[in-house]
LOTIMAR-790732 format. One record per residue (C-alpha): residue number from 1; residue in one letter; x, y, z. Coordinates in Angstrom, 1 decimal. Layout:
<atoms>
NUM|a|X|Y|Z
...
</atoms>
This chain:
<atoms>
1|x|47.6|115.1|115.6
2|x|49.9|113.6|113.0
3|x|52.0|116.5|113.0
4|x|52.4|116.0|116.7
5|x|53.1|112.7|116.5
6|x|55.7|113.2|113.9
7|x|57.3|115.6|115.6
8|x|57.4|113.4|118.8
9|x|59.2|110.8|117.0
10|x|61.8|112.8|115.4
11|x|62.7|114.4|118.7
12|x|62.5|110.7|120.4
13|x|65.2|109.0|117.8
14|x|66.9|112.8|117.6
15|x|66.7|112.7|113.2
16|x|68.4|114.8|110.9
17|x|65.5|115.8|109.2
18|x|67.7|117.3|106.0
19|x|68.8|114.1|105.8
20|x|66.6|111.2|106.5
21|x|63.5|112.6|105.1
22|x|64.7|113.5|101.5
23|x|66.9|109.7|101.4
24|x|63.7|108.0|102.8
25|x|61.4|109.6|100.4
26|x|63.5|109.2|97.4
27|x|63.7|105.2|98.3
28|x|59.9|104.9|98.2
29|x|59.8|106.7|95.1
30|x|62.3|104.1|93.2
31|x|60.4|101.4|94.7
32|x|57.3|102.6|93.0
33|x|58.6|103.6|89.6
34|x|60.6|100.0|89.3
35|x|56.6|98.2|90.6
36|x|54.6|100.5|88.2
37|x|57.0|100.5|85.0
38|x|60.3|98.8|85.2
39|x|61.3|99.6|81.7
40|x|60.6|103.2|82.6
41|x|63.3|102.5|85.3
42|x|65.9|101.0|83.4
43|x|65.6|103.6|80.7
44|x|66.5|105.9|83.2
45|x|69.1|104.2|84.4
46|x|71.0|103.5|81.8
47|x|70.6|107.3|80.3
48|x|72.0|108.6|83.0
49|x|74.5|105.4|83.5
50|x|75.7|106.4|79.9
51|x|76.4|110.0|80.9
52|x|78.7|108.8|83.7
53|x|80.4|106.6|81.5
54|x|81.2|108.8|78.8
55|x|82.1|111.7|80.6
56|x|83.4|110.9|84.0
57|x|85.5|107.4|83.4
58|x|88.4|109.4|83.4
59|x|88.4|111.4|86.8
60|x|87.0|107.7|88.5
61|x|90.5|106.3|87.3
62|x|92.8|109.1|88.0
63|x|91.1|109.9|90.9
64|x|91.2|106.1|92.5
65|x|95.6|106.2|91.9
66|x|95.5|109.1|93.4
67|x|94.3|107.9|96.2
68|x|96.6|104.9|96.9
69|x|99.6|107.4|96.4
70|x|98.2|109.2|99.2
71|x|97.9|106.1|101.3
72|x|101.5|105.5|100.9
73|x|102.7|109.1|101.5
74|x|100.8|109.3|104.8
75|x|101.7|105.6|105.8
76|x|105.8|107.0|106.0
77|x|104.8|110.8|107.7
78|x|105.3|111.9|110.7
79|x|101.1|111.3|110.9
80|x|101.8|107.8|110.7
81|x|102.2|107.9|114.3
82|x|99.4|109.2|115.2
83|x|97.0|106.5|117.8
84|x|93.0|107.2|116.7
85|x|91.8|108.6|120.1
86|x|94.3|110.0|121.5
87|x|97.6|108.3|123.5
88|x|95.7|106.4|126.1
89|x|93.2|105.1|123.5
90|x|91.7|101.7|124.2
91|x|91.1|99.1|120.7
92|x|87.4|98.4|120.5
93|x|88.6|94.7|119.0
94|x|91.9|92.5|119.1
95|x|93.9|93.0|116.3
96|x|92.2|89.9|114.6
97|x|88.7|90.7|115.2
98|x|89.5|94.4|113.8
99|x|91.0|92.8|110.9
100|x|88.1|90.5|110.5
101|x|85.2|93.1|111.2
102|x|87.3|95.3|108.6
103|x|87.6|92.7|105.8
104|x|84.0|91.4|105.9
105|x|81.8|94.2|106.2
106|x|83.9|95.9|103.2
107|x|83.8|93.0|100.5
108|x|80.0|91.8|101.1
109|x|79.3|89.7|98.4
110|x|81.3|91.1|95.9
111|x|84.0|88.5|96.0
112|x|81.6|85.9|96.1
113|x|79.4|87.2|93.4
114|x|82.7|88.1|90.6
115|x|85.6|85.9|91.5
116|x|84.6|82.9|89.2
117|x|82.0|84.8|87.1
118|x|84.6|88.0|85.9
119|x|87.9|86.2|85.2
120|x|85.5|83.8|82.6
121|x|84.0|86.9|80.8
122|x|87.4|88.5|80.4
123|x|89.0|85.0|79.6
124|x|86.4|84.6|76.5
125|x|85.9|88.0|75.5
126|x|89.4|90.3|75.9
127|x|88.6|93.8|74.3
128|x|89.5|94.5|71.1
129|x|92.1|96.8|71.6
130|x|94.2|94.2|73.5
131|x|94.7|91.8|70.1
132|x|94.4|89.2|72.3
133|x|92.8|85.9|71.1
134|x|89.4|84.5|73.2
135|x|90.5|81.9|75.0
136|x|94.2|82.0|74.7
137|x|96.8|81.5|77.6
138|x|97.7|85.3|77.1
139|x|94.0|85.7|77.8
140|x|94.0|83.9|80.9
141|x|96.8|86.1|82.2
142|x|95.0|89.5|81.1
143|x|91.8|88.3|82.8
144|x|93.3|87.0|86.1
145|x|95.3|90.7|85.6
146|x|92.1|92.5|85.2
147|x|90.7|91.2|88.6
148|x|93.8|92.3|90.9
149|x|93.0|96.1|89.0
150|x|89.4|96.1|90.2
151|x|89.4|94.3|93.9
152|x|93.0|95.0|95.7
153|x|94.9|98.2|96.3
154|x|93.6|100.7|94.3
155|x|89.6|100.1|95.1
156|x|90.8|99.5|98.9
157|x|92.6|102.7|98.9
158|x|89.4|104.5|98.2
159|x|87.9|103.3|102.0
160|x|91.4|103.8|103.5
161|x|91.2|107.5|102.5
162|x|87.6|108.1|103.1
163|x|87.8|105.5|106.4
164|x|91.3|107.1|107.9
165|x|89.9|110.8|107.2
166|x|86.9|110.4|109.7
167|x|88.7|108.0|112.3
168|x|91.2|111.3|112.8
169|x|88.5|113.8|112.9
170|x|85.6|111.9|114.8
171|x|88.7|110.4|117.4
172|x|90.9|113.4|117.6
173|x|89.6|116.3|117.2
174|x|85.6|116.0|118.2
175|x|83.6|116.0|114.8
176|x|80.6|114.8|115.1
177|x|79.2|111.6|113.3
178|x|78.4|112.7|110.5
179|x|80.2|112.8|106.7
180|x|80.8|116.4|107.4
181|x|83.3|115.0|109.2
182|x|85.0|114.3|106.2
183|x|85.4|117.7|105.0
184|x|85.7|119.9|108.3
185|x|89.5|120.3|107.8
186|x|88.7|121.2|104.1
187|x|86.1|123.9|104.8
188|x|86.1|124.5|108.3
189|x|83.1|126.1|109.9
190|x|81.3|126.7|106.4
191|x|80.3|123.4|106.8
192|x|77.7|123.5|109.6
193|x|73.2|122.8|110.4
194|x|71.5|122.5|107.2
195|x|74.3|122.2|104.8
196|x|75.8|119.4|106.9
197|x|72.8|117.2|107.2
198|x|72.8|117.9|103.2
199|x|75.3|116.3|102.8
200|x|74.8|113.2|105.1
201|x|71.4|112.8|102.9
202|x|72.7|112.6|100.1
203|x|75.3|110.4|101.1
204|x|72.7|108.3|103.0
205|x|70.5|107.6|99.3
206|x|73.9|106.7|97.6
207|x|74.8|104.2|99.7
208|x|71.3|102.8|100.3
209|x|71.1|102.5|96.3
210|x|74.8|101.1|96.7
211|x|74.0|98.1|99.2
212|x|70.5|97.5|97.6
213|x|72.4|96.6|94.3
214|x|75.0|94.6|96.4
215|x|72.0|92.5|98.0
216|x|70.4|92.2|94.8
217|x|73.7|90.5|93.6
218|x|73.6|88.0|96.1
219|x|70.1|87.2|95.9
220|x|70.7|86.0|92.3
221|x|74.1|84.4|93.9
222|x|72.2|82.6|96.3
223|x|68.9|82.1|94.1
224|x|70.8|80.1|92.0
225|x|72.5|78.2|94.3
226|x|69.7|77.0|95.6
227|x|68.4|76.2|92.2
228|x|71.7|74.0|91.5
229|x|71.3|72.2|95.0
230|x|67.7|71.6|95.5
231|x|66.2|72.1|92.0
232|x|64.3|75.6|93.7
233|x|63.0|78.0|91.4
234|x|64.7|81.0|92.4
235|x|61.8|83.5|91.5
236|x|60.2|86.1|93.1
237|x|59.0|84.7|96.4
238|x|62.5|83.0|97.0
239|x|64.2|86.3|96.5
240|x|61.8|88.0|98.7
241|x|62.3|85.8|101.5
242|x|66.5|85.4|101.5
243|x|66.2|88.7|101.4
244|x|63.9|88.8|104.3
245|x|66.2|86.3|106.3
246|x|69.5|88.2|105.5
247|x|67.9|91.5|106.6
248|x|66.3|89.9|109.7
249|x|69.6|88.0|111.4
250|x|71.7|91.4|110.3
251|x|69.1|93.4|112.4
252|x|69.3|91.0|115.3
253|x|73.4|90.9|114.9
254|x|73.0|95.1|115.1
255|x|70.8|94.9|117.7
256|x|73.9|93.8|119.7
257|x|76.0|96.2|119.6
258|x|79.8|96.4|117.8
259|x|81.0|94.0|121.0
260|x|78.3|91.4|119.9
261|x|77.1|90.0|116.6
262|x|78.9|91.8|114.3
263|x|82.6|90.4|115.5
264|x|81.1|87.1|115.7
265|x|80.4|86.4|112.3
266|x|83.1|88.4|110.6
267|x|85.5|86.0|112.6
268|x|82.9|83.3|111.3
269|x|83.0|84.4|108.0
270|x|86.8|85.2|107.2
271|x|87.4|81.5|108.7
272|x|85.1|80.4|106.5
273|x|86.9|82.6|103.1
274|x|89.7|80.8|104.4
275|x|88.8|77.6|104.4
276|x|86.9|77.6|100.7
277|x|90.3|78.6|99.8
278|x|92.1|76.1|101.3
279|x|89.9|73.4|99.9
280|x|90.0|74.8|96.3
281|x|93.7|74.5|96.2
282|x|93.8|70.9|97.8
283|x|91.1|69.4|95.5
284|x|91.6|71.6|92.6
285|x|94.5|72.4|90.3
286|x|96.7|74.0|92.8
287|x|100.0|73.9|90.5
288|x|97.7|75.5|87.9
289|x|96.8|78.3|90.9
290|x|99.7|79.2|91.4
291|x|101.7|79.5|88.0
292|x|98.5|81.9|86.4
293|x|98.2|83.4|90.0
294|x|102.0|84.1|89.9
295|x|102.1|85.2|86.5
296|x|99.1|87.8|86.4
297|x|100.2|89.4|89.5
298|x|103.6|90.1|87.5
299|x|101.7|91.3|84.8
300|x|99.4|93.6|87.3
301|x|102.5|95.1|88.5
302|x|103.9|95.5|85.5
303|x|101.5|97.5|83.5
304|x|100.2|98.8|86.6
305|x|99.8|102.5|85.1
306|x|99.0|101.9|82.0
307|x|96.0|99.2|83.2
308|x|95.1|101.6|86.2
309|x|94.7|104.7|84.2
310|x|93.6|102.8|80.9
311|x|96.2|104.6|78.6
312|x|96.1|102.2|75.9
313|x|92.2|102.1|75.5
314|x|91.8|103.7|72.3
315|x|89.1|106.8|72.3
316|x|85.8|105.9|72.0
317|x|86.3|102.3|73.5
318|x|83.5|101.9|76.0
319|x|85.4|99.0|78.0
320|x|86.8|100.6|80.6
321|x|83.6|102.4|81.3
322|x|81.6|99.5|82.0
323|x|84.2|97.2|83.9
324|x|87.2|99.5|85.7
325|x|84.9|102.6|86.0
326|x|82.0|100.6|87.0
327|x|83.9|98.8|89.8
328|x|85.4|102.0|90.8
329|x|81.9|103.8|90.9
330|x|80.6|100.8|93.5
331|x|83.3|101.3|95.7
332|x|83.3|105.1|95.6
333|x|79.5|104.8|96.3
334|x|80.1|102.8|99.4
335|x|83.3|104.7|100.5
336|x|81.6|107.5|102.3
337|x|79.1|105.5|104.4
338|x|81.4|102.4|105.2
339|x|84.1|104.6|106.2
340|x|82.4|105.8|109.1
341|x|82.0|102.4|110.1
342|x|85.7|101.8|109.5
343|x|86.7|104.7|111.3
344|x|84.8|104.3|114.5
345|x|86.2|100.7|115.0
346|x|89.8|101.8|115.1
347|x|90.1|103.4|118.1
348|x|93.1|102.8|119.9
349|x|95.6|101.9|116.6
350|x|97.7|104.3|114.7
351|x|97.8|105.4|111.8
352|x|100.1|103.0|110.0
353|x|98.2|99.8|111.6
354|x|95.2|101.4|110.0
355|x|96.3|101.5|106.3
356|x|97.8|97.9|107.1
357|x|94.4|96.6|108.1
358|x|92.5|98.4|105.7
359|x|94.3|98.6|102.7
360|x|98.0|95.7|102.2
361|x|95.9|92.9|104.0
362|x|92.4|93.0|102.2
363|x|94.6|93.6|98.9
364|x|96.6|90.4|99.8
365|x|94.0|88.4|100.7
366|x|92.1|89.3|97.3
367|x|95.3|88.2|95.7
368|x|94.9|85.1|97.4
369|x|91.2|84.7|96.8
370|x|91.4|85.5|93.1
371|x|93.9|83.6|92.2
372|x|92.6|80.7|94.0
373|x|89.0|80.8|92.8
374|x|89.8|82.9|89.3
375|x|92.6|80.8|88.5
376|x|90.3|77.4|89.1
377|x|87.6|78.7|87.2
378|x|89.6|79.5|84.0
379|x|91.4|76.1|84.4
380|x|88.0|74.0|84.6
381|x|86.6|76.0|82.1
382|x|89.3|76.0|79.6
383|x|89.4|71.4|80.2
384|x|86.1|71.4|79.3
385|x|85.5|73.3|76.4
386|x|84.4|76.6|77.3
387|x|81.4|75.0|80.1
388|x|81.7|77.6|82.3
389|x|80.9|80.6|79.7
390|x|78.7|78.6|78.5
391|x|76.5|78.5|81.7
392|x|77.4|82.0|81.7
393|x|75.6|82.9|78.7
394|x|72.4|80.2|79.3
395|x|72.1|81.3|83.0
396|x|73.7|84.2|83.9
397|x|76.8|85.5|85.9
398|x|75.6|83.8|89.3
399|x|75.2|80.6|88.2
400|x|78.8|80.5|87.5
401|x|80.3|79.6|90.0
402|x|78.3|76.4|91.3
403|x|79.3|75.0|87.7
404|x|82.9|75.1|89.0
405|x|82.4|73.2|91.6
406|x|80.9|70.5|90.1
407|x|83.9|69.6|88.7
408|x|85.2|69.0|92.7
409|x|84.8|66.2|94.9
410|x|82.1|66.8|97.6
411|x|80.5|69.9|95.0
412|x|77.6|69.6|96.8
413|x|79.1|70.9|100.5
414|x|81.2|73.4|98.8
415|x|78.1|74.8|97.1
416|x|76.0|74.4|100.2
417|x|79.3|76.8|102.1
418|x|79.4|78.8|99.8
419|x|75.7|79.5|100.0
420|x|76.2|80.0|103.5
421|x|79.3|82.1|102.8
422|x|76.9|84.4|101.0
423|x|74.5|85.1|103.5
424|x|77.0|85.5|106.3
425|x|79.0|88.3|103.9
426|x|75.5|90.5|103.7
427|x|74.4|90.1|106.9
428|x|77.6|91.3|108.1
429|x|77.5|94.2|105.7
430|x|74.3|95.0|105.9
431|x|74.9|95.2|110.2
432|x|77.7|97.5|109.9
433|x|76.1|99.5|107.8
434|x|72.8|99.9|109.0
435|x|74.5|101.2|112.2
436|x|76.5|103.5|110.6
437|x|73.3|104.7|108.3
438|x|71.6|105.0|111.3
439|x|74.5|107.2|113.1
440|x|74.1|109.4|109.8
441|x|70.9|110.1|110.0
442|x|70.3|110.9|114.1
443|x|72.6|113.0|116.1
444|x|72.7|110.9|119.1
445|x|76.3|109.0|117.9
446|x|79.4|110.3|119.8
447|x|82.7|108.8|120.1
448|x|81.7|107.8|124.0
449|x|78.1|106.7|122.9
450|x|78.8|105.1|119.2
451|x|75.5|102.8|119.2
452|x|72.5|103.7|117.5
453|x|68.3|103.2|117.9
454|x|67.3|99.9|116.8
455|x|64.0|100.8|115.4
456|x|66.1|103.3|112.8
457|x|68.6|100.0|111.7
458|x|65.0|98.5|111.5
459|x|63.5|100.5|108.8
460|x|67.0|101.3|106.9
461|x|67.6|97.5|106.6
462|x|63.7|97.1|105.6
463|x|64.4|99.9|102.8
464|x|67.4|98.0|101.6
465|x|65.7|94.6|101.6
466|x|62.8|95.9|99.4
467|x|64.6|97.5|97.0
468|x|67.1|94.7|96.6
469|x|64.7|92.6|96.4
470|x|63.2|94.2|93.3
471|x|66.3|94.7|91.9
472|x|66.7|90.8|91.8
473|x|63.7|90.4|90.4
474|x|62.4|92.6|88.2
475|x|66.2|94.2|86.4
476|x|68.6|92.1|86.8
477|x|72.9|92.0|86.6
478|x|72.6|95.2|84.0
479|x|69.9|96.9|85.9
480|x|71.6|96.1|89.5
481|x|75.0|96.9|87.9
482|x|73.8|100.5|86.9
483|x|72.4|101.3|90.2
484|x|75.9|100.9|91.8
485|x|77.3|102.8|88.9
486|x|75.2|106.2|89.6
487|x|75.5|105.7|93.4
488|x|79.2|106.5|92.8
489|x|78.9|109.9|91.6
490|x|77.8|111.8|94.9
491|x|80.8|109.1|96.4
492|x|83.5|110.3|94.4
493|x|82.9|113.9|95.2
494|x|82.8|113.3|98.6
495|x|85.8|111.1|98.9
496|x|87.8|114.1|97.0
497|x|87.1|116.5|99.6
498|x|88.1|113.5|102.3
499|x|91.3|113.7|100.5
500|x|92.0|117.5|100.4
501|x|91.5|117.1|104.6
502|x|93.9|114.4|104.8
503|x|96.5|116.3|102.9
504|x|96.1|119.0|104.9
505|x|96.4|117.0|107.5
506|x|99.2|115.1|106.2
507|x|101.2|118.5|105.9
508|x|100.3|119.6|109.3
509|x|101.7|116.7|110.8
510|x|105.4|118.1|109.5
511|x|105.5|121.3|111.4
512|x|105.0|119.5|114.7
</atoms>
């Protein structure tokens, strides 16, 4: 009877049973290790975080250049021309809602979480190698430097690759939905059944690891918020149920459709990026804003090899590994699942307008962002004598950031948006991506009939809740940090193969 039944619901929601079973299961099992012996858990993870880190830093930084060379090569080729779904294509969303859906659901909460918290680190503790002083103006530059080489064009070049990749195969030529998608051009029909659910499996646990670490992030972000605004103990049960509420309103904003929810609060949200920005700069140091802003994107450029590709990081020097590898790993991780979300929404724009969308504005705008946030951080932090590290180091990275605004007039609204801003960023995320994990795991998603069961978004977006939620409480920045890390393996091999298709691809397009 259970057999029967189980068969009747896998033919009901048509699942990949190669690839949702295996992901599923594996889920359950981390949930149970991290109840029954989280120091088991973290030991684990930080073995096999090590490995990474020692052997593969390397081919994470060459790898991600590479990438954004290949953005710019395709952006002037004939293949720039190119309209996702054909001539007569239809856009899904105006130009502004694509842009908005595009920037929102890709960042989460990562700008929220690092923009005041990383330039601080970096601003009191440079590596070594550097011979820069803690707390120096030269630091302030190498720090706001060191944010532009982890959040703009080189991360956002890794989706643009992965993301531009499906959008021409599941558009133009009739792949399926699926990350096989990505690789088709690569290895043709070799690629098919088993071995293609295989891979959407193992895709499917990377990423559910990936956005489990990104909502544990925000649950601290928010925790202690909440904490600095209403004095809340941001333990367990308060974790459990933002978690509850994030997951809940992103399942209701799925449950719409991609004409619904989902464009609503991306337009929401990047109004409201906007207009924390716009306040920072009129109550906070804005002169200050823009002369480190100015001067660290000169730097950026400047040593933009050398601080890409790490090639004056002596050997042995375990920086790199766990800041530009690390950040490179999240994104990688994310790449091949969020790119199929990125993809689908294109329809009806070229080639060109894609890597405009997806990879020169988001870089600008985290220009913008960092600068304005980074900058105001380091400025309030170095006026009052190191307050912001210092809340670093009592409280944590999360609680960073509500120190900084402190130090503005109205703290308590900005704290209270920023909150908001938060919530808005995962449930966003978490809608876009629960649809496309859903896609990834059923074979009813075609380019005519791009929506996807509700009950599978359901359970996908209870997994993720759970095992964020644990994450938050039970390990941690380091623990959640790690999880991202080892999520990015299985990404980075699968973007690689996404970008031997698009070169192929990319040299088609000249004999036409």
């Amino acid at each position: 009877m259970a057999r029967a039944s189980a068969a009747a619901w896998l033919a009901r929601f048509r699942l990949k049973p190669i690839a949702f079973w295996p992901a599923l299961l594996a889920m359950v099992a981390a949930l149970a290790l991290i109840a029954v012996d989280q120091a088991r858990f973290v030991a684990l993870t930080t073995s096999l975080n090590r490995l990474l880190i020692d052997t593969l830093s390397p081919v994470f930084l060459y790898a991600a250049l590479g990438l954004l060379v290949l953005c710019v090569l395709v952006f002037v080729s004939p293949l720039g021309a190119t309209r996702l779904g054909g001539a007569d294509a239809r856009p899904i969303y105006s130009p502004f809602r694509w842009f908005s859906v595009s920037l929102t659901t890709v960042i989460a909460m990562g700008i929220l979480f690092w923009a005041v918290a990383e330039p601080v680190v970096h601003f009191h503790e440079p590596p070594p190698f550097t011979g820069l002083a803690a707390g120096g103006e030269a630091a302030q530059r190498f720090a706001l430097s060191t944010v532009f080489v982890h959040w703009t064009l080189v991360p956002y070049a890794i989706y643009t690759v992965a993301a531009l990749t499906f959008a021409l195969g599941f558009h133009n030529h009739g792949y399926g939905f699926s990350v096989d998608a990505l690789l088709r051009p690569l290895l043709g029909e070799r690629l098919r059944g088993p071995a293609s659910d295989a891979v959407d499996g193992l895709v499917l646990f990377s990423v559910v690891v990936g956005m489990s670490a990104v909502l544990s992030g925000g649950l601290l972000l928010i925790g202690d918020g909440l904490r600095a605004l209403f004095d809340i103990d941001a333990g367990s049960r308060v974790h459990a149920l933002t978690a509850a509420f994030i997951v809940a309103v992103a399942l209701l904003s799925a449950a719409s459709g991609l004409a619904g929810g989902i464009q609503l609060l991306a337009r929401l949200n990047t109004v409201l990026f906007v207009a924390l920005m716009v306040y920072l700069l009129v109550a906070g140091p804005a002169g200050f804003v823009a002369r480190l802003g100015g001067e660290s994107l000169n730097l950026y450029l400047h040593e933009f090899l050398s601080r890409h590709l790490m090639l004056d990081e002596p050997t042995g020097s375990q920086w790199s590994g766990w800041w530009t590898t690390a950040f490179l790993a999240s994104w990688f991780a994310w790449a091949p699942l969020s790119c199929l979300f990125l993809g689908r929404i294109a329809r009806g724009y070229t080639v060109r307008q894609f890597i405009l969308v997806n990879l020169l504005l988001p870089s600008a705008f985290g220009v913008l962002w960092f600068s304005t946030f980074g900058a105001s951080a380091l400025y309030f932090d170095a006026h009052h004598q190191a307050a912001l590290y210092q809340v670093y180091q009592d409280q944590g990275l999360a609680a960073i950031a509500y120190q900084l605004f402190d130090y503005l007039p109205g703290g308590f609204v900005v704290s209270l948006l920023f909150i908001v801003a938060c919530v808005i960023s995962f449930i966003t995320a978490t809608d876009s991506n629960t649809d496309a994990i859903g896609g990834l795991c059923t074979r009813s998603v075609t380019a005519r009939d791009m929506d996807t069961a509700f009950t599978i978004k359901l359970l996908w977006g209870a997994v993720i809740g759970a095992v964020g939620w644990s994450s938050a409480t039970y390990l941690g920045v380091d623990g959640i940090k790690m999880l991202a890390n080892l999520a990015g393996l299985p990404g980075l091999v699968i973007v690689l193969g996404a970008t031997g298709s698009l070169v192929l691809m990319l040299v088609k397009s000249y004999s036409r």
